[in-house]
C-alpha positions as CSV (number, residue, x, y, z in Angstrom):
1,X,0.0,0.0,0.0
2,X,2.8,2.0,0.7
3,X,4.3,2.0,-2.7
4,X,0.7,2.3,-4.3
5,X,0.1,5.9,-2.1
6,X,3.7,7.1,-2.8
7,X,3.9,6.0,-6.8
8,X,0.4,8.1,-7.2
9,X,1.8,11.0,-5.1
10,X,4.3,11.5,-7.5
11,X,2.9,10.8,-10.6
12,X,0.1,13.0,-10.0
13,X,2.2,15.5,-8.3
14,X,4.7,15.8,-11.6
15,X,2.2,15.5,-14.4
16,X,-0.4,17.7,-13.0
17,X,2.3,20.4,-12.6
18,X,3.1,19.9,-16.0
19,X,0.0,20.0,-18.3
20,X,-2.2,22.3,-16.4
21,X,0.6,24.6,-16.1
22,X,0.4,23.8,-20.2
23,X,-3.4,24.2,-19.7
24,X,-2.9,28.1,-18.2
25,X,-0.3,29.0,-20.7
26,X,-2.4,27.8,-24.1
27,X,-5.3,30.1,-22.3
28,X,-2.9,33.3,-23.8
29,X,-2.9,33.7,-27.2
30,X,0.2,34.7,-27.6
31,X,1.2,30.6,-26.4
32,X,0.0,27.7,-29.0
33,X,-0.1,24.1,-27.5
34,X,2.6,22.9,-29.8
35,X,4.8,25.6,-29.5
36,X,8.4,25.4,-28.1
37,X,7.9,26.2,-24.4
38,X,4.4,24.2,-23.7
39,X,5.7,21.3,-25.5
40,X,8.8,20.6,-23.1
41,X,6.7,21.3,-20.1
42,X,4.0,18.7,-21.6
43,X,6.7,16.2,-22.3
44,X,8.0,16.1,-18.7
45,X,4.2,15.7,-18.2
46,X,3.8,12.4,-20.4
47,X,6.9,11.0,-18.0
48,X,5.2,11.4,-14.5
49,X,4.4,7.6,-14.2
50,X,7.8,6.8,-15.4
51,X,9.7,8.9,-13.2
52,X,7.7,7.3,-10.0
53,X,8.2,4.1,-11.4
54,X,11.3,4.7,-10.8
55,X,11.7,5.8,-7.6
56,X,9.6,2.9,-6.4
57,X,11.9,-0.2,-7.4
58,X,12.7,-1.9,-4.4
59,X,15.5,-4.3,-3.9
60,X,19.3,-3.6,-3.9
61,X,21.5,-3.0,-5.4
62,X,19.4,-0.7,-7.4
63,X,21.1,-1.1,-10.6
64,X,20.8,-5.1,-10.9
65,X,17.1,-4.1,-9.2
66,X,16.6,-1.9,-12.2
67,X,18.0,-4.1,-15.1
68,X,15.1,-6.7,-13.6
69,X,12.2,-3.9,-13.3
70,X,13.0,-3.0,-17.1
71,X,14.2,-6.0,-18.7
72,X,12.4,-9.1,-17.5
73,X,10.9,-11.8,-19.7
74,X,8.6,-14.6,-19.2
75,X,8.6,-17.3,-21.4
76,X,5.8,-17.4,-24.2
77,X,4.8,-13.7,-23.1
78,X,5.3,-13.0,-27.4
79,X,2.5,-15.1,-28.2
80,X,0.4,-13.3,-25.8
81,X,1.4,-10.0,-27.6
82,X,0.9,-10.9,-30.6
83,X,-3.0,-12.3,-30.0
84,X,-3.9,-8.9,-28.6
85,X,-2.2,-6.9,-30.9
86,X,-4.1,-9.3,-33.8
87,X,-7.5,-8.6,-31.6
88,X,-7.0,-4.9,-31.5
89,X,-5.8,-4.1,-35.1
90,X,-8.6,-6.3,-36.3
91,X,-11.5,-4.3,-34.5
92,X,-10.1,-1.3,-35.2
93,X,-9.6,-2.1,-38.6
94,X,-12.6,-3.8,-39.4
95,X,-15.1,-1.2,-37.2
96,X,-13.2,1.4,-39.3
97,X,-12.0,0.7,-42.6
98,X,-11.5,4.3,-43.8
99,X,-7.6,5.1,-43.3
100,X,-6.4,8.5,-42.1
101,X,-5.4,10.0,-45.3
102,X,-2.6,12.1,-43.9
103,X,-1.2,9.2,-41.8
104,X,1.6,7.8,-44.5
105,X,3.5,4.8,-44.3
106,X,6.7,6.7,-42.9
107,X,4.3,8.7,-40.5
108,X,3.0,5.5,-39.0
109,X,6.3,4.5,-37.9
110,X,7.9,7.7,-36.6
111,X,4.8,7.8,-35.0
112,X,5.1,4.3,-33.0
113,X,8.6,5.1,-31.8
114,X,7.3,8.5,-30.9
115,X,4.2,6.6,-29.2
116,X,6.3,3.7,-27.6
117,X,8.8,6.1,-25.6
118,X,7.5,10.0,-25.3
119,X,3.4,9.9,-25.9
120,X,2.1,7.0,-24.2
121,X,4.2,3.7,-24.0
122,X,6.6,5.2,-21.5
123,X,3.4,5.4,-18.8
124,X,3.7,1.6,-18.6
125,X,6.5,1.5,-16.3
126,X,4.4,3.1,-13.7
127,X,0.9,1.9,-14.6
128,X,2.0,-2.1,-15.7
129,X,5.4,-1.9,-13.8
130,X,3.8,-0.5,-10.7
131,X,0.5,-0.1,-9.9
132,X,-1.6,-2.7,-11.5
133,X,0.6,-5.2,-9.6
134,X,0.1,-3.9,-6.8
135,X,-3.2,-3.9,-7.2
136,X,-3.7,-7.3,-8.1
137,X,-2.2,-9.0,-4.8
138,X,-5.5,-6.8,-2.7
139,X,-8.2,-7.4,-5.5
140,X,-8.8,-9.6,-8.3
141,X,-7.4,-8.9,-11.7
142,X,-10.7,-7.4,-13.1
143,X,-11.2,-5.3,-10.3
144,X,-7.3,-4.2,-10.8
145,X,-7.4,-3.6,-13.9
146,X,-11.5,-1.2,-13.3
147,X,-9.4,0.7,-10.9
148,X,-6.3,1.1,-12.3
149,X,-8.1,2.7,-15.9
150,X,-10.3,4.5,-13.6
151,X,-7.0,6.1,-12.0
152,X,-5.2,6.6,-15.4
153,X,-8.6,8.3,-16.7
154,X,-8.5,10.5,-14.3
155,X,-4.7,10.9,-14.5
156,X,-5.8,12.8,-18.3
157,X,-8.3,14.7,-17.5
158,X,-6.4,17.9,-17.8
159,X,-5.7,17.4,-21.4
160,X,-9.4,18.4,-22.4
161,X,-8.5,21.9,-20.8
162,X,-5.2,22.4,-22.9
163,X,-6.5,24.2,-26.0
164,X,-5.8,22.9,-29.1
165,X,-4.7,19.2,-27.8
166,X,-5.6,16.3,-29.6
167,X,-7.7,14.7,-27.5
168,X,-10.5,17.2,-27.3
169,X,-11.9,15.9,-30.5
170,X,-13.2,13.3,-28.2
171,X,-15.7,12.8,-25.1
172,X,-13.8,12.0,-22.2
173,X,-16.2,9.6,-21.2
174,X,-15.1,7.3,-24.2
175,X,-10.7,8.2,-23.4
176,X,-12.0,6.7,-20.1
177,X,-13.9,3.4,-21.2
178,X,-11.4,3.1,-23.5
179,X,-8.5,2.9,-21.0
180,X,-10.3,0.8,-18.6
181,X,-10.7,-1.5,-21.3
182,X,-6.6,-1.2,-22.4
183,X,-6.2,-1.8,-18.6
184,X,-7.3,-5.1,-19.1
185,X,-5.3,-6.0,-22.1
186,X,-2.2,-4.6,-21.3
187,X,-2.5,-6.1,-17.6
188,X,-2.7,-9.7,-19.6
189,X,0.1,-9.3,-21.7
190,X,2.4,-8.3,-18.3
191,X,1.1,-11.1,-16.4
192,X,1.7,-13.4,-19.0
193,X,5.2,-12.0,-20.2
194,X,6.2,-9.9,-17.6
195,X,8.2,-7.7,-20.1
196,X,7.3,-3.9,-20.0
197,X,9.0,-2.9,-23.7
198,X,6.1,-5.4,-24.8
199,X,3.3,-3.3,-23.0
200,X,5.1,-0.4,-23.8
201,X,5.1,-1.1,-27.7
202,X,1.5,-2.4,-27.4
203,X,0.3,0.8,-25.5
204,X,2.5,2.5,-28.1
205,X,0.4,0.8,-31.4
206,X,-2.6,0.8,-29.9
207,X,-2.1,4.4,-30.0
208,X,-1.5,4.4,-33.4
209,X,-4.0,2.8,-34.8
210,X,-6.4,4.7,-33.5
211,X,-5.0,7.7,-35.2
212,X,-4.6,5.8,-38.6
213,X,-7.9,5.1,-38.9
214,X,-11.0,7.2,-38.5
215,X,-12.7,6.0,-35.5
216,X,-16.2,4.5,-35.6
217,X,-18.6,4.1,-33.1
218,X,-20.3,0.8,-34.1
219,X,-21.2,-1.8,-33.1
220,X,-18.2,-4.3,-34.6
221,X,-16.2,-1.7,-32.8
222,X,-18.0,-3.1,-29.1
223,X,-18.1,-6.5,-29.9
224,X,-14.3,-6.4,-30.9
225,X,-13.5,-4.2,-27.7
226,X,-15.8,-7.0,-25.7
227,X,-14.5,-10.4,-27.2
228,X,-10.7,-8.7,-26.4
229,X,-11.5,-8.0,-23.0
230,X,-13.2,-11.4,-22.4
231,X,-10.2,-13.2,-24.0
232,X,-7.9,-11.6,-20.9
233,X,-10.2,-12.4,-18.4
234,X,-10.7,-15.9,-19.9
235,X,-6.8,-16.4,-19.8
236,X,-6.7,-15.0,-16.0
237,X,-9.1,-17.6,-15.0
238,X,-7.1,-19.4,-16.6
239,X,-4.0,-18.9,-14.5
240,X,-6.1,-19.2,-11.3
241,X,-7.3,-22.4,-12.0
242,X,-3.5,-23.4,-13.2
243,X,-2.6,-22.0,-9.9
244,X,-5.2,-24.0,-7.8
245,X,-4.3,-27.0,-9.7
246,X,-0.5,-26.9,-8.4
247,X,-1.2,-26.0,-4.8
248,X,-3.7,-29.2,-4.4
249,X,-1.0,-31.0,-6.5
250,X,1.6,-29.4,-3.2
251,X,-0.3,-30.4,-0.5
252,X,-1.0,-33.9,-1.8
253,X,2.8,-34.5,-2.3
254,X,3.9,-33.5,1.1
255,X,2.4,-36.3,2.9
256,X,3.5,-38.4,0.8
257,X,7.4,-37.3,1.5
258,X,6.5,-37.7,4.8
259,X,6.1,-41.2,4.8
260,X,8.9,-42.0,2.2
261,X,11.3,-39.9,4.7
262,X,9.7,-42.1,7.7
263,X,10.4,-45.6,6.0
């Protein structure tokens, strides 16, 4: 709990700062969200979660600590990628199917990397590395993953006040169904690969791909959205039951040590 209070103090604390200080400046008009000076202060913004991510590792020494927060890998967790990223792409795809005319093949890419490490894939080592984690050894995995979107929805709220930003071409209401929803996903993939460049790249297409095509509100947009978020929860069940499975396997071995020792 204690790493949960402090890891929101300062994410909150350093991106808040940041993007309603953004927020007052873009009021003027002599500022521009997208000029010089409100971009830097917004990118120190996107790197809140990061930065508290970082000053919550545990373990010493902090270096080998650190290698291990960033650079972990469970086995099989690329398969597990790859299925969500095949769910995703498909809905959005297929709900769409009318491709953002100024989004070019070279755009799409420089717009992953920017995606993956400055504008939205970076948050994973706080949300995924952190919090969600944390979250899950209280509550359950679904309710982790309700409260953790909940949190990171209200984490970008202040982005509908900056004038001029992106995201006030949508409701907020639909960034934050949306991210409960990517809470879910992304909070699969970790605790099946336990690898945050993988959540971080996903976070980053997902991104993406929402910008390449022209967002529809349909229905093969909810049923995609629903059958992704059932196939996580179906695979967490999944690994509760796997779990369950090995402890009874446990407890039925031991006895039977016992008596071979005893013999």
């Amino acid at each position: 709990m204690r790493t949960t209070v402090k890891y929101l103090i300062v994410t909150f604390a350093i991106t808040y700062a940041c993007w309603w200080g953004v927020a007052a400046l873009t009021a003027y008009p002599e500022l521009a969200y997208g000029d010089p000076l409100p971009t830097v202060i917004y990118i120190i913004g996107n790197f809140g979660p990061a930065i508290a991510a970082l000053l919550c590792i545990g373990g010493r020494p902090y270096l080998r600590s650190l290698k291990n927060f960033l650079f972990s890998y469970k086995k099989h967790g690329i398969g597990i990628f790859l299925l969500f990223v095949t769910m995703v792409a498909l809905t959005v795809c297929l709900s769409s199917r009318e491709w953002n005319p100024q989004m070019t093949v070279p755009n799409f890419f420089i717009s992953l990397i920017g995606s993956t490490f400055v504008y939205g894939g970076e948050e994973e080592l706080g949300w995924r590395g952190i919090l969600q984690p944390t979250l899950s050894k209280k509550i359950t995995f679904p309710l982790a993953a309700l409260v953790c979107g909940a949190i990171w929805a209200l984490w970008h709220l202040p982005l509908w006040f900056i004038e001029g930003h992106p995201n006030q071409s949508m409701p907020f209401w639909i960034q934050a169904t949306l991210g409960i929803f990517l809470c879910f996903w992304l909070g699969i993939i970790y605790d099946r690969s336990r690898c945050l460049p993988l959540c971080m790249l996903f976070h980053g297409l997902t991104n993406v791909l929402l910008s390449s095509f022209v967002l529809k509100l349909n229905w093969i947009l909810i049923v995609g959205i629903v059958i992704t978020t059932a196939a996580a929860v179906v695979l967490w069940l999944t690994d509760i039951k796997k779990q369950k499975h090995a402890e009874e396997t446990d407890v039925k071995n031991k006895p039977q040590e016992k008596n071979y020792e005893h013999k």
